[in-house]
Structures are given as C-alpha cells and as structure tokens.
N, C-alpha and C positions, 0 to 999 in steps of 0.2 A: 695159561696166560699170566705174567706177574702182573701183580698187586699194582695196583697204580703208585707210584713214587718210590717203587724198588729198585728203580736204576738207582736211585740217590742213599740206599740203605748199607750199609757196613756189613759184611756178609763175616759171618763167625764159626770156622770150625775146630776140629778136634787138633790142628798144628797151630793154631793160635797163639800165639802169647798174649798171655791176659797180665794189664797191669791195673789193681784194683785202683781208686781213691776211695779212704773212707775217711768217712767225718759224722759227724751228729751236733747240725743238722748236716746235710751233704746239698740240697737243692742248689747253693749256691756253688757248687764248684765249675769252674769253666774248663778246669782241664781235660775233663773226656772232650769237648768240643775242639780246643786246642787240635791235641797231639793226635785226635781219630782223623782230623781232617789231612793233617800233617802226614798220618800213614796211609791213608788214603791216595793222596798226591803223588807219593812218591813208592807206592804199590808195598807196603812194607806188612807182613801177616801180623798185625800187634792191634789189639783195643784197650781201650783204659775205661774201665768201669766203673759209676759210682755205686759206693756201697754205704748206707746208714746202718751204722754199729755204733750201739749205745757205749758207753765207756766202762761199764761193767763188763762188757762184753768183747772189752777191743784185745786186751794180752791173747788170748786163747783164741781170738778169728785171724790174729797176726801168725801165729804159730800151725793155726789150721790152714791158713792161704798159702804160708812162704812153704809149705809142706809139699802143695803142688808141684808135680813137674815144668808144669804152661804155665804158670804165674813166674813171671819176670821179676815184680819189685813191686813194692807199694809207695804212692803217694798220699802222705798223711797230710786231711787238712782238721780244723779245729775241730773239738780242744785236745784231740789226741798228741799232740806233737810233745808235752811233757810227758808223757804216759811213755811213750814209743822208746826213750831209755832206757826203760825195766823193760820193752819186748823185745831186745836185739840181746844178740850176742856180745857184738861190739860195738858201740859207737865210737866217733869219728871225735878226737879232740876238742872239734869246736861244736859239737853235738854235748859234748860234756861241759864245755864250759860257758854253754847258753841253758844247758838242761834238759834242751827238746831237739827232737829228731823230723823230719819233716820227708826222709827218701828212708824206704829200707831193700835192701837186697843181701844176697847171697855173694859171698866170696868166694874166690874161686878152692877152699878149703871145705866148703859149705858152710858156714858159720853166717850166720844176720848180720850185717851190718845196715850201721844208722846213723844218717847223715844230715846235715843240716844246712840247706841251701840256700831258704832265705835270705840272708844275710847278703851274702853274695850277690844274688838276685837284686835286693835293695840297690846296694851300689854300681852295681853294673847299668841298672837301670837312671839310678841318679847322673851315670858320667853322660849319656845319650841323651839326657832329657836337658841336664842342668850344665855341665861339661863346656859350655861357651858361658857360661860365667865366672868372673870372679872370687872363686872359693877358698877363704884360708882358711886350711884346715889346723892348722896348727892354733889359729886364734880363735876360731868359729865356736858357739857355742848351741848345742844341739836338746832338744826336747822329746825324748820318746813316752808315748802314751801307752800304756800296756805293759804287764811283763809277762804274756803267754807266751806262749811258743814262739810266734813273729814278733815282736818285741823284743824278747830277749836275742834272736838270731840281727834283727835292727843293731841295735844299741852294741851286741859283741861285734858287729862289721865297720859300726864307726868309730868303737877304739881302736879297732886292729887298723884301719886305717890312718889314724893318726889326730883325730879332731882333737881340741884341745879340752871340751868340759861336757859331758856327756850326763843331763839331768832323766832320770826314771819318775815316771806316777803311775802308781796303781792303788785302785781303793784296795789292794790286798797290800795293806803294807808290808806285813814279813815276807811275803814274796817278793814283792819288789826291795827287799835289803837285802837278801838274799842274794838276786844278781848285782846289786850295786858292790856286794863285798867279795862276788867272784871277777867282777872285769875288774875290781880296781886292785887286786892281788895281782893281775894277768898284766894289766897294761897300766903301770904305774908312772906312763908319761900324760897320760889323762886324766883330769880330775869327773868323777864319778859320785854325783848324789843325787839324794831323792829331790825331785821336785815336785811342784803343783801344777794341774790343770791348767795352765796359762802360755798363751803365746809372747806374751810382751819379753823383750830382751834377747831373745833366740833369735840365730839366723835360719834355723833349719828346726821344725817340727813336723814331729813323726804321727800318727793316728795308726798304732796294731792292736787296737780294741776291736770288738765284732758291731760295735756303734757306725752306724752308716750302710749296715747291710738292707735298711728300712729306710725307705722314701722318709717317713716322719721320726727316724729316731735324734734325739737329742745333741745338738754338740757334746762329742768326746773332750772338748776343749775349749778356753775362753780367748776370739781372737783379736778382742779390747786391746790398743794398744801395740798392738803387729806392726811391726816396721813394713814398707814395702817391699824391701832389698828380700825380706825371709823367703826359704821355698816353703811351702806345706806340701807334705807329703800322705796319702792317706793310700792304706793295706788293702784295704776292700777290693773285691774283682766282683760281689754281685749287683753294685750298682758305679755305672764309670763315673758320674758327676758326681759325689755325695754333696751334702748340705756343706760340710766343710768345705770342701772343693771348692763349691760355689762361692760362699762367702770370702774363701780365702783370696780369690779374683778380684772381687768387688776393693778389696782391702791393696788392690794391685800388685798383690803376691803371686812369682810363681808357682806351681803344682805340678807332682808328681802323681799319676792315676794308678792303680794298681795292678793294672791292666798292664803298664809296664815290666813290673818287675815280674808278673807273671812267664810276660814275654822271653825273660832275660833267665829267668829260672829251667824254660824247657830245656835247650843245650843240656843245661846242666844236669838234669832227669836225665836224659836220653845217655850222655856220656857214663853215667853210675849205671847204667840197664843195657848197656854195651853198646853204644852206637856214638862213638865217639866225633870231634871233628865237625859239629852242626853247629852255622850260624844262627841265632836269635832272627838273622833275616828272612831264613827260613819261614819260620812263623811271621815276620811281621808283614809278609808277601798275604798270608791265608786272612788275616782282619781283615782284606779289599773285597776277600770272595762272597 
C-alpha cells in the first residue's frame, strides 16, 4: 500500500534529468518547488535538486555533476554565482562582464557553458510589475545594493537597457569599483558610480544583498527621504514581504518582490536546458496551486 501522501510525491528514476541548485546556504531556494511543480503539471521526466556545497567545494562538484549523463544544467544560487566563471568552459558575454554566472550547461560541442540570467529576469520582471508607469529611462536615476552575483547581473541589465545613472554600494568597495569600471567601459551612455546606502534622490533601488532573508535582519538600505514616485525593488525569494518591502509601502513606494523575477527567470532556465518557447505564465498559473 503507498505511503500516505505519495500520490503528491515526485517519483525519480534512472531516465531522469536531474537539474542540481546549489548554493551555501541552499534552504532558501524556491526553485526545486518552482520548476518540480512545473514538470510535474506538464508530465515532464526532469527534478531540480537542492544541493549545499560549501565554496571550497563548488569548482570540482560542478565538474563532478556536469560529468553526469542525467544532469541537464545547474542552477547557481549564492555566493557561487562569482565562482561559476572559473567552473565553465565558456561563459556567456554578459556572464563576463557582470563576473557571475548563475545557469550552466553543456553545449552542444560539450563544453560548460555559463550564463547569466538574472539580469534579464530583473527586467522582464520590472516591465510586468512596473511597465504601466511612467519610466524615463534615459533620465532615471537607479540605486543597486550589492555587487555579488545578482547585483552585478541588476546594475549590467540596467545599462544595457539604457537608464541614465546607475549608482553601486557594496561594503566591499574594490569589488564594487570593479564592476563600476566594467559597465562604464561597456555602456558609456550611462553614467556609472559608487554610491551610498541611501534611497533619497533615486527613482529605482535595487536590494541584491542576502539582507532580508531574515524576518529581523537589518535594512540593506536607508529609506529617509524616498520619494513616493521610486519603485523598490528587493532579490530575496526566501521571505516575499521583506522589512524593506514593507517599509518601502508605508513610504507609498511601489515594489518589486523577488518572487517576480524568479518567475521571469524560469523560461529563461528551461530555454538554456532545452525546452525552449515557455511563458513565465506557465509558472505564474502554479503560485494559485
């Protein structure tokens, strides 16, 4: 007789494609829940597994996974996604000129490829959420918090789009000048510097710190002085309100949840792991269930 609540169970065998997530810590990733439910639905032989792999440990579990036959690709979540540059064979242009890779797969040569979606995800996600507002991007002036992996995939998706003043903070400053002095070699219609922790002045701030994964962690950010008109935007997918969130509401700011661009990001997996052609409606049908 099955198990009680094995009708509801993902069944895994040896024709499987397995696509790993790993990160350190990993508890927070939502994308095995996502895309299992996703291949579930739509009867598709594929899981996505989390894995916690310390970063000592990440070049050489990338090389032992993508070695698989049944492993499809990897979805990197933090802080691997700098790291995942030096584990590919090839990265993807805008994997090199953000620094972090966040999808890897096999080409059809075999070779690693590492790509970086983010970014993408961000905006796709911004035009659905924010896309009935008034946005000049040519004048707008944008605030990203962070220059990890999502950060730096943020901030290279808002030059390449076209904003007009693209400020960085990170208490790592030589990292964060670092990307300041690769977008602004890249996209030299944008003005590109480091800022401070602060919202006042920006129409658009970004939060890709890990700050907010914690009910009681600290504003990433000070939003003293916030206009109404700004959106706040925050990365996090392990908690959907964060503090910021919140507050940034009370300040009668829109927001962007991260839970968005998660949304906006799957297509984009699935098309790099061969299953090209999938709306984002896809999944925003499975949040109901």
């Amino acid at each position: 007789m099955p198990a009680a609540g094995s009708r509801n169970m993902l069944e895994i065998s040896g024709s499987t494609r397995i696509f790993p997530v790993i990160g350190w810590p990993v508890e927070q990733v939502k994308a095995p829940a996502l895309f299992n439910a996703y291949f579930k639905r739509h009867g598709i032989d594929a899981r996505v597994i989390p894995l916690k792999i310390a970063p000592s440990g990440y070049l050489s579990a990338v090389r032992m996974l993508m070695a698989a036959e049944n492993v499809g690709g990897i979805l990197v979540s933090i802080p691997h996604k700098p790291l995942s540059v030096d584990a590919v064979d090839r990265p993807t242009p805008r994997a090199v000129l953000a620094g972090a890779c966040n999808a890897i797969y096999k080409s059809a040569d075999g070779q690693l490829v590492g790509d970086l979606i983010d970014g993408e995800g961000f905006i796709r996600a911004f035009d659905r959420t924010c896309g009935d507002t008034r946005f000049d991007w040519q004048r707008a002036k944008a605030l990203v918090v962070g220059s990890g992996g999502v950060g730096c995939a943020v901030a290279a998706a808002l030059a390449a789009r076209g904003i007009g003043h693209v400020a960085i903070y990170d208490t790592r400053r030589e990292q964060a000048e670092a990307l300041r002095q690769r977008l602004q070699d890249m996209f030299t219609e944008t003005e590109v510097v480091i800022g401070a922790p602060s919202a006042a002045g920006y129409d658009l701030v970004v939060n890709s710190t890990p700050l907010g994964m914690g009910p009681d962690d600290p504003l990433p950010l000070d939003l003293d002085g916030i206009a109404p008109s700004c959106i706040v935007a925050d990365c996090g997918m392990k908690i959907e309100m964060t503090r910021l969130l919140l507050q940034a509401q009370r300040h009668g700011c829109r927001i962007q949840k991260g839970r968005e661009m998660m949304i906006e990001q799957a297509p984009l997996y699935l098309e790099l792991f061969g299953w090209p052609g999938v709306s984002s409606d896809a999944f925003r049908v499975l949040e109901a269930i």
